[in-house]
Residue, then its C-alpha position, 0 to 999 in steps of 0.5 A: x717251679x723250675x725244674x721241680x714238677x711243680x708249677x703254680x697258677x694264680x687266680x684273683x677276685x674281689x672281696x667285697x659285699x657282693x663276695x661269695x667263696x668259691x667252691x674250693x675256698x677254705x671255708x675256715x678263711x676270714x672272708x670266707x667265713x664272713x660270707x655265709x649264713x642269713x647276714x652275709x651281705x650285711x657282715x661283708x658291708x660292716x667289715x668293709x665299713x670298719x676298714x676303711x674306717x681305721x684306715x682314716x685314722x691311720x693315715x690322718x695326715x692331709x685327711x681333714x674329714x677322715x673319709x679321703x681314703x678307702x681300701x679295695x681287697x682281692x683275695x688271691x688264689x694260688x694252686x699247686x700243679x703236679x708235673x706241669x699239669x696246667x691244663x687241670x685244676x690244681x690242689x689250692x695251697x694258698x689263699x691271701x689277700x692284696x690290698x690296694x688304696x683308693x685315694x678319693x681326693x686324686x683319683x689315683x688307685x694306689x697298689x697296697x701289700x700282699x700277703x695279709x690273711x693267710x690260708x694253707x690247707x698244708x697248715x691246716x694238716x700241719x697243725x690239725x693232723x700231724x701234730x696231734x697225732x704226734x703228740x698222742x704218743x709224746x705227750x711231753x709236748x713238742x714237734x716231730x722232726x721236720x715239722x713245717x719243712x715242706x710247707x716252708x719250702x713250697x711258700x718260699x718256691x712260690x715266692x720265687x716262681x715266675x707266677x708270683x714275680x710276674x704279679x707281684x711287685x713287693x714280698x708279702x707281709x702277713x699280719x696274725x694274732x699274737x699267741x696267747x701263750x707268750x709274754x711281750x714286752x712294750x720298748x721304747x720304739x715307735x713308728x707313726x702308723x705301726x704304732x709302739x714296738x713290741x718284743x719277746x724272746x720266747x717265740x711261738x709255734x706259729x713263729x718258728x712255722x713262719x721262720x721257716x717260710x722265711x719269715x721274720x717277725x716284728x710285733x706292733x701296736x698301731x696308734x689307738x689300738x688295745x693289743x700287738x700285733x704280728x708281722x711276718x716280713x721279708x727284708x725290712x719291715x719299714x724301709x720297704x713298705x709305704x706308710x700307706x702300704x703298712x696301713x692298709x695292712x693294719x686297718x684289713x687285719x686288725x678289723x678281722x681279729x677284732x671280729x675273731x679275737x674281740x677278747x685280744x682286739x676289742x678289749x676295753x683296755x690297752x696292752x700293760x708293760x708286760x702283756x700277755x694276751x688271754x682268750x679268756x679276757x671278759x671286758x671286751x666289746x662285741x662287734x656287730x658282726x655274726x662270727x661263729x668260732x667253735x665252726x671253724x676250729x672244727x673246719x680246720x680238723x676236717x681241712x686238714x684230712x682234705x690235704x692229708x688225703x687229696x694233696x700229701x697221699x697221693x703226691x707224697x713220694x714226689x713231695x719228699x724228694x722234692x723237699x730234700x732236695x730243695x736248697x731253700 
């Protein structure tokens, strides 16, 4: 960050069945929470297996066997340095996941999206301390003043840091649940890999939090899934991504809710007209993937005091200076 007293590293390593989180890897990440416990290997494999899986049927075009395709992922780590302390360990403000695509017909390695998953232990204390802290004493509902300011402008930064330029080519995109607290509405649009387009104009607390990153957000069904999902982009959604790009993203996320979220993704019966998504939807179908949820609604508590106090206390003046000075 220039003339700002931070400065950001990047670390990457492969996800696969051989992954293990490093030691400060949020635990509550997808990939992370995959890879623990007695079925580890076995989750890591299966997951891998039904990406590459919905990755065939996406890009079926020149594909007769449905096996042409498969897609390598490598989580990237970003760590927040305060005045300019390279030489030390930085406070991990980020984790995603890039993706590429192996084209098993040519050989050829094909760059994929960045962005994907997305972990912030600002977030966490965003979200899991401030606001229900706030809320304590407004029991009305709403957010306190400047909710996701400084996290919004950290993110935007980084996008604009020569860390992030120097690696990567394309903005990221970022692909989450829809919230289970709106209604969406199917249009008439449709692309062929993201599938039917979705609208609301009732948008989610995690949609303006994101806006505030800079981020916009586009909802899709994808060809043969049951539910939207959310993309939260930067310029144009399709004019600036690849079709193969866009499904490498689809076939990595949508796997991942379809383990955390099978009520939504894994439900037995397509998104209606009108749809709202339900936790609390019954006819679905089990991955065969060990996921246990209530851990890591609890985690995202504890992660969010790890911030509180090793990130936000400690750099807390400089933070606040920083943040209202930076013209993002």
């Amino acid at each position: 960050m220039t003339n700002s007293g931070f400065t950001f590293t990047i670390s990457s390593i492969p996800f696969n069945e051989d992954y293990r989180p490093a030691d400060n890897t949020r635990i509550t990440t997808n990939f992370a929470n995959l890879a623990r416990g007695e079925s580890r290997r076995e989750n890591l494999r299966n997951t891998l297996r039904m990406i590459d899986n919905r990755f065939n049927s996406l890009a079926h075009w020149d594909n007769p066997t449905g096996n042409r395709y498969s897609v390598s992922l490598r989580i990237i780590s970003v760590s927040l340095h305060v005045d300019g302390q390279e030489d030390v360990d930085g406070f991990p403000i980020i984790e995603i996941l890039e993706t590429a695509i192996i084209d098993k017909a040519t050989g050829e390695n094909i760059p994929g999206i960045v962005g994907n998953n997305f972990s912030s232990y600002v977030r966490d204390y965003d979200f899991s301390v401030l606001l229900p802290e706030y809320l304590k004493g407004h029991p009305g509902g709403g957010v306190p003043e400047g909710f996701g300011d400084l996290h919004g402008k950290l993110f935007q930064h980084f996008l604009n840091s020569r860390a992030y330029r120097g690696h990567f080519r394309k903005p990221p995109v970022i692909c989450l649940s829809v919230s289970s607290s709106k209604t969406y509405q199917r249009s008439t649009n449709e692309h062929p890999v993201l599938g039917v387009e979705y609208t609301t104009t009732d948008y989610s607390a995690t949609d303006r939090y994101f806006a505030k990153m800079g981020m916009m957000v586009r909802y899709f069904m994808p060809k043969h899934g049951v539910a939207p999902l959310a993309f939260y982009h930067i310029g144009d959604l399709i004019g600036d991504f690849t079709n193969l790009e866009l499904a490498s993203t689809i076939s990595t996320m949508e796997t991942f809710q379809k383990i955390y979220r099978p009520e939504i993704y894994n439900a037995n019966s397509v998104a209606a007209q009108h749809y709202q998504p339900s936790l609390k939807y019954q006819d679905y179908s089990l991955t065969r993937i060990v996921y246990d949820r209530e851990e890591r609604s609890r985690l995202a508590v504890e992660q969010g005091r790890f911030a509180e106090e090793h990130f936000i206390k400690p750099h807390g003046a400089a933070l606040q200076r920083w943040s209202a000075t930076a013209g993002l």
